[in-house]
C-alpha positions as CSV (number, residue, x, y, z in Angstrom):
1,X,9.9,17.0,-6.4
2,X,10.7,16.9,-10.0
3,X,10.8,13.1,-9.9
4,X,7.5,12.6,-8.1
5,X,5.6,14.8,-10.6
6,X,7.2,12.4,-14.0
7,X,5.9,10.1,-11.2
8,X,2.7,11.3,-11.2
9,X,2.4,12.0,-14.7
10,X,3.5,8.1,-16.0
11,X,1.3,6.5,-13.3
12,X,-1.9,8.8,-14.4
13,X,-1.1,8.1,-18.2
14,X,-1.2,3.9,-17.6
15,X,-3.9,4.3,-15.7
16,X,-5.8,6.1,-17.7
17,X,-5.1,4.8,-21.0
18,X,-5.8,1.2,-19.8
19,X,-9.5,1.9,-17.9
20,X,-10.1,3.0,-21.2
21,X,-8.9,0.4,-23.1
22,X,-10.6,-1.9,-20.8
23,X,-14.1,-0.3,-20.9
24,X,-14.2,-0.5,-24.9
25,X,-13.4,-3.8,-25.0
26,X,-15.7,-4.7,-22.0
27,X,-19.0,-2.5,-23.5
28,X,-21.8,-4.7,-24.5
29,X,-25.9,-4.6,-24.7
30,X,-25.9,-4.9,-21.0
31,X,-23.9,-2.3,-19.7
32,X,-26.0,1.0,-20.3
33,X,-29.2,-0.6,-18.2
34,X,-26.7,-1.7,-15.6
35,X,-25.8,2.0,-15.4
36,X,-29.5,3.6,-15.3
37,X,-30.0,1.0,-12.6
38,X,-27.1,1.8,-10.8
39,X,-27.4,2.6,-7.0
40,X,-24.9,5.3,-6.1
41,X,-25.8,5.2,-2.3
42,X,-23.4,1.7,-2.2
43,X,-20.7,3.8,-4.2
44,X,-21.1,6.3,-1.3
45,X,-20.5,4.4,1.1
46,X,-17.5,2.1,-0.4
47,X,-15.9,5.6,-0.6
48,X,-17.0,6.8,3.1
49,X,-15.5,3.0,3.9
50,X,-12.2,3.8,2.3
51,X,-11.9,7.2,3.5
52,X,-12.5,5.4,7.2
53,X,-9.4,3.4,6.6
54,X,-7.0,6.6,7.3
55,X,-8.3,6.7,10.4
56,X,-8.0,2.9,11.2
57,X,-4.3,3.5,9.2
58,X,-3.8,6.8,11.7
59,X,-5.1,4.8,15.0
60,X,-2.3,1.9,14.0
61,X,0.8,4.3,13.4
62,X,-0.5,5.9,16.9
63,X,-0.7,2.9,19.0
64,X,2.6,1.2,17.7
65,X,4.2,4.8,18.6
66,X,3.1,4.7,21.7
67,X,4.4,1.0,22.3
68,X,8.1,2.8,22.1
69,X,7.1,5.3,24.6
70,X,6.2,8.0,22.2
71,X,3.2,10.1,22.0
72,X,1.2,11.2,18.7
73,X,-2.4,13.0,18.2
74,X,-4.9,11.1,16.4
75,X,-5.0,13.8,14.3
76,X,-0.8,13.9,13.7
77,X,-1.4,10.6,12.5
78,X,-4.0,10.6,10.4
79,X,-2.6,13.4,8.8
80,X,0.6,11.7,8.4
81,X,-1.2,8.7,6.7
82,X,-3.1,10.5,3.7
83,X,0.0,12.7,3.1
84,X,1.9,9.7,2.4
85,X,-1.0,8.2,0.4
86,X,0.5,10.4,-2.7
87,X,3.6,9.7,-2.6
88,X,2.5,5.9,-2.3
89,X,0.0,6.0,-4.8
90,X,2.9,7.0,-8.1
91,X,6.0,5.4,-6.8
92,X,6.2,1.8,-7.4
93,X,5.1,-0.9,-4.3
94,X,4.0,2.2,-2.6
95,X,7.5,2.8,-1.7
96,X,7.4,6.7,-1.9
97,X,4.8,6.7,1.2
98,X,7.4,5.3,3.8
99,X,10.0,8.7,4.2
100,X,6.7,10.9,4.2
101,X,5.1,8.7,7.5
102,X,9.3,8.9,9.0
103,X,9.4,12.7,8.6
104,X,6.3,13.3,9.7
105,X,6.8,11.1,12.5
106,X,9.9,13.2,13.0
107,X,8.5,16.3,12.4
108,X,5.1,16.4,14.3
109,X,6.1,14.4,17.2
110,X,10.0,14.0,17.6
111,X,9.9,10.4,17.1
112,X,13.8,9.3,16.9
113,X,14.5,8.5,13.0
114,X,15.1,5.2,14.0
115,X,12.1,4.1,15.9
116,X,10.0,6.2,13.1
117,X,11.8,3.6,10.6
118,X,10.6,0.4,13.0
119,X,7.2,1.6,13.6
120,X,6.5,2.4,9.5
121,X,8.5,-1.2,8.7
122,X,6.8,-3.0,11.2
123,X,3.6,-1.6,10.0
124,X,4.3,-2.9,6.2
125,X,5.6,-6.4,8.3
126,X,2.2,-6.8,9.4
127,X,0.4,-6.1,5.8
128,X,2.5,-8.8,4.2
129,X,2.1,-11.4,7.3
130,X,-1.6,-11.1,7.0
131,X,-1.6,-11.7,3.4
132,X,0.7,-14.4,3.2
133,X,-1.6,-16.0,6.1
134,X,-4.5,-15.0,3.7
135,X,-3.1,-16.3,0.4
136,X,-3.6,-20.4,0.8
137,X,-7.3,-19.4,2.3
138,X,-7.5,-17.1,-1.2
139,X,-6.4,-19.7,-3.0
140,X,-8.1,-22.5,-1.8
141,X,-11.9,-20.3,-2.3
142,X,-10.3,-19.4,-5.9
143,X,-8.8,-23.1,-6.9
144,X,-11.1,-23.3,-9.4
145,X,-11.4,-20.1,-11.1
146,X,-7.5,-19.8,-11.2
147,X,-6.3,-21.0,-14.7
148,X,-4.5,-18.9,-16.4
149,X,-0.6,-19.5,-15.7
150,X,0.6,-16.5,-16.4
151,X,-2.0,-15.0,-13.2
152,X,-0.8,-17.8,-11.3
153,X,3.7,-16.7,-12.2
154,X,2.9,-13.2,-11.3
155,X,1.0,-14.3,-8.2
156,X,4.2,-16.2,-7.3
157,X,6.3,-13.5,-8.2
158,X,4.5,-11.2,-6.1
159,X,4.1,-13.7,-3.4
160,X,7.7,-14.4,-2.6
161,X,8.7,-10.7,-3.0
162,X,6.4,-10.1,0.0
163,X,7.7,-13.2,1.7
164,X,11.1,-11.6,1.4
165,X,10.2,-8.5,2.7
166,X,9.4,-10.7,5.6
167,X,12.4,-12.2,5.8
168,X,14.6,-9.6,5.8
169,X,12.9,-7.7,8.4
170,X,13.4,-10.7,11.0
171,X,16.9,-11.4,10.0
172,X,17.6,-7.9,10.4
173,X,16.3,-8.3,13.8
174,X,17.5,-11.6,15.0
175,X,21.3,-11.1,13.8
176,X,23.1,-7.6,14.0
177,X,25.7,-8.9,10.9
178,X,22.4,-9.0,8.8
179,X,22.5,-5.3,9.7
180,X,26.3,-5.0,8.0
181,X,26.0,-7.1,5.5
182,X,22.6,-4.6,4.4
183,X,25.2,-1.6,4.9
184,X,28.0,-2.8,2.8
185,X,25.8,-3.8,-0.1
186,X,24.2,-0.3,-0.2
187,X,27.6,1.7,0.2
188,X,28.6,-0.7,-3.0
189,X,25.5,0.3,-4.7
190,X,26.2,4.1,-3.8
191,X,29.4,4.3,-4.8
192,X,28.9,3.0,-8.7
193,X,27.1,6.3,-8.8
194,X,29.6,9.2,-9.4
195,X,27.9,12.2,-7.3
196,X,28.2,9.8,-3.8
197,X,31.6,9.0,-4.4
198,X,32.8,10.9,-1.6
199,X,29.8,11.7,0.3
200,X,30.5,9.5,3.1
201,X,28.5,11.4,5.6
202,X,25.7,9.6,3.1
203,X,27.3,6.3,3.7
204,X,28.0,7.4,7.7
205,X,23.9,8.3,8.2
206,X,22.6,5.2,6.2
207,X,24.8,2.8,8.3
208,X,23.6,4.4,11.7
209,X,20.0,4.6,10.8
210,X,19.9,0.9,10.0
211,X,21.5,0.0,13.3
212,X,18.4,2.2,14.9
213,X,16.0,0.4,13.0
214,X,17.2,-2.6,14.3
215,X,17.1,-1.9,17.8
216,X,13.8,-0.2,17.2
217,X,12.8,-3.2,16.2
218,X,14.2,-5.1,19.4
219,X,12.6,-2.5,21.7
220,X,9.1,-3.5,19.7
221,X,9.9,-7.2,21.0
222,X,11.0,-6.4,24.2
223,X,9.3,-3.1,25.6
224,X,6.3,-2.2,22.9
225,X,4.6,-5.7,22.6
226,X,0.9,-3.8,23.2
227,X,2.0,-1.5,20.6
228,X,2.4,-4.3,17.7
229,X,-0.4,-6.4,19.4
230,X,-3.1,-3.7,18.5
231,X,-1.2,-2.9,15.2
232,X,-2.0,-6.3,14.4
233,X,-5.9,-6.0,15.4
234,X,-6.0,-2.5,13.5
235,X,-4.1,-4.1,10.6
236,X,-6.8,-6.8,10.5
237,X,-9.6,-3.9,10.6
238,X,-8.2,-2.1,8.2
239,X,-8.0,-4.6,5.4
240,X,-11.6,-6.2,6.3
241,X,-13.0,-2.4,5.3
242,X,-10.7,-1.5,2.4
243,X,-11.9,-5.6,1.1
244,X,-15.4,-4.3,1.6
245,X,-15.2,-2.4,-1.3
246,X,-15.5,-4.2,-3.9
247,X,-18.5,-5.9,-2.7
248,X,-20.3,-2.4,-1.7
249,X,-19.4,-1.8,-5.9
250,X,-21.2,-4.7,-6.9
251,X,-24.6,-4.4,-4.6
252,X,-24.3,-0.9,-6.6
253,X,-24.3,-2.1,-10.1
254,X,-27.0,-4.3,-8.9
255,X,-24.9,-7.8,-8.7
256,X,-25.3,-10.4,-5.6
257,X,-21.4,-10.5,-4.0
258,X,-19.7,-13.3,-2.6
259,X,-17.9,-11.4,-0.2
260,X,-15.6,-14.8,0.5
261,X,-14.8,-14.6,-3.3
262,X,-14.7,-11.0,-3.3
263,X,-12.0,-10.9,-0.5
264,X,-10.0,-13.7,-1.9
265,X,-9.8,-12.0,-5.4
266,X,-8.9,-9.0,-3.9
267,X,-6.0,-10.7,-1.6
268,X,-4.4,-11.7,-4.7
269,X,-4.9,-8.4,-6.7
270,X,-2.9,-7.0,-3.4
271,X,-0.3,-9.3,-3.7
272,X,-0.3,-8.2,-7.7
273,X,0.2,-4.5,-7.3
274,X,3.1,-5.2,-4.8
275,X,5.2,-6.2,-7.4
276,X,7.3,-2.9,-8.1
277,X,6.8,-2.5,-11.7
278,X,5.1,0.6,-12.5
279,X,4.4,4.0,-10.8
280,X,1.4,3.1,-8.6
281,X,0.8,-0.1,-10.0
282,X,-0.4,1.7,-13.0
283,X,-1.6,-0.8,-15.6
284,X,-1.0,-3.5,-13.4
285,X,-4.0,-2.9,-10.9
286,X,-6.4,-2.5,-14.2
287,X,-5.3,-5.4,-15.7
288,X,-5.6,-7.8,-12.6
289,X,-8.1,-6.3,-11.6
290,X,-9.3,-7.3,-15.4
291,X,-8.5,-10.7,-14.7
292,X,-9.9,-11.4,-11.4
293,X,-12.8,-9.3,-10.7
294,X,-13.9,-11.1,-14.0
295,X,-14.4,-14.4,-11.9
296,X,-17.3,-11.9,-9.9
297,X,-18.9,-9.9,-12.6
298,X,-20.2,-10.2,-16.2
299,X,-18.2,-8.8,-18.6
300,X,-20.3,-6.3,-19.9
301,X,-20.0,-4.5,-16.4
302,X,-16.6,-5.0,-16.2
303,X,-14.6,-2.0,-16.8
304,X,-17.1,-0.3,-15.1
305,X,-16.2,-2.4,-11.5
306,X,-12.9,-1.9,-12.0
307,X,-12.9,2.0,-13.3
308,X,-14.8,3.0,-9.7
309,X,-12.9,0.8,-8.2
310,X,-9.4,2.5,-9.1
311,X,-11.4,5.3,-8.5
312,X,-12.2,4.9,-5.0
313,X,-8.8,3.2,-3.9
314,X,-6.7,5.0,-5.9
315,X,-7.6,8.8,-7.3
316,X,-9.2,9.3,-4.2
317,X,-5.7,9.2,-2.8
318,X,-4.1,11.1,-5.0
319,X,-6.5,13.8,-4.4
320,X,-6.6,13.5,-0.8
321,X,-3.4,12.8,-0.3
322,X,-2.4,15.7,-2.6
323,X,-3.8,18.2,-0.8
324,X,-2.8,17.4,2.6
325,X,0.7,17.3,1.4
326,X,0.2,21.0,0.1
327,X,-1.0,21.5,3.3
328,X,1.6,20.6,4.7
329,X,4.6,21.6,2.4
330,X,3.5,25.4,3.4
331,X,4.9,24.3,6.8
332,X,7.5,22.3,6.2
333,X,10.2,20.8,3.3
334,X,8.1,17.8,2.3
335,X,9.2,16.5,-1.2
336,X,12.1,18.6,-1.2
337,X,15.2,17.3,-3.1
């Protein structure tokens, strides 16, 4: 708990200190008449939108449960997905929300660890296929607004650390000694720390969980085919409305979108905040989104696209996510140590 609230603390800092930064250096003649003539009823529903992506994200976690053989509420769910969002939205490449969707999964409807594990992995599997499949479209509408090299290294970086993500998930499912070969190189890494030297159990519980997660994986191929079939169609839902966004913020500050553009840009600024650098990409998402959300707006309006964007996708989270967690933590030992 202690560790998610420095968490919390670094990520709001960055944020924070860099939307401002941003939106000094972005102020100009323009940008107080582009706020009198700002229509909030876009903002509105670009929030409602990315409020209606839990439920898309709670619909996908249900139906790939259900393609083990296990049932969940829509509600179970859904409430799983926004508790996690907090714990995704400080900890770096959104790691932190991962355990919250397995325990809950656990907890609410006694989902075996294991197939918890393959249905939360195979969800972030699908995220990084349909960006990789989406990144030489990106790319290709963007060829010409790309030229800065240093965008284009971290887009690279970011690009092959989803592509490896990718990779390890299907070797870990095509070839069991992937499975040991993953076991041995954690037990190394636990043992250079001095409180797991003999805390096998530790060692014991990670080596059987990954073996679960592999066949939870091969019962996906074999038995739940439906379930990662309409993962994949909710997946593709889900990231056409959270790409809406952007464009709903820019027919409120009064600019015509190219939603093409607009989804490409936002493709790679996905790709960006992957990258496990800071506590909730902190910093990062403000300063790509800097970079590339200047290829659709003036820069007079600048800061101001990309401070209610954060705000929508990101403290909107927090917030949510937040209090469902408290919610939940009165019930349970979420976040506990």
């Amino acid at each position: 708990m202690q560790r998610l609230k420095k968490f919390l603390v670094i990520s709001l800092i960055l944020s924070i200190l860099f939307l401002v930064l941003l939106t000094a250096f972005t102020v100009g003649p323009e940008t107080l008449p582009a706020l009198r003539e700002m229509k909030p009823f876009y903002l509105f529903v670009a929030m409602a939108l990315h409020i209606g992506t839990y439920v898309i994200w709670g619909m996908r976690l249900k139906v790939m449960a259900e393609g083990l053989g296990h049932h969940i509420s829509i509600k179970d769910a859904t409430e799983a997905v926004v508790s996690n969002l907090f714990a995704a939205s400080i900890t770096p490449s959104m790691a932190g929300g991962e355990p919250v969707r397995i325990h809950l999964l656990n907890r609410s409807a006694n989902i075996p660890v294991g197939d918890a594990s393959a249905v939360v992995v195979s969800e972030r599997v699908l995220d990084a296929l349909l960006l990789l499949v989406a990144t030489p479209f990106a790319l290709w509408v963007l060829k010409a607004s790309l030229v800065s090299w240093e965008l284009d290294a971290i887009i690279a970086i970011a690009e092959i650390f989803v592509l490896l993500m990718v990779v390890f998930s299907i070797a870990g499912l095509l070839n069991p000694k992937f499975i040991d070969w993953i076991s041995v190189l954690i037990t190394r890494g636990l043992h250079r720390f001095g409180k797991f030297d003999r805390t096998e159990h530790i060692i014991d519980f990670i080596d059987r969980e990954l073996w679960n997660f592999h066949n939870g994986l091969w019962k996906f191929v074999r038995t739940g085919k439906r379930g990662l079939v309409l993962g994949g169609v909710f997946t593709v839902v889900f990231w056409i409305m959270e790409f809406m966004i952007v464009p709903l913020i820019l027919l409120g500050l009064n600019q015509p979108p190219n939603i093409l553009m607009a989804f490409a840009v936002q493709v790679f600024l996905t790709l960006i905040m992957v990258v496990p650098i800071t506590p909730g990409a902190s910093g990062i998402a403000e300063l790509g989104g800097a970079a590339l959300f200047g290829i659709l707006v003036p820069v007079s309006i600048l800061g101001i696209v990309v401070a209610i964007w954060r705000l929508i996708t990101y403290y909107v989270n927090i917030v949510l996510g937040g209090l469902v967690s408290v919610k939940i933590l009165k019930n349970g030992d979420l976040f506990r140590d």
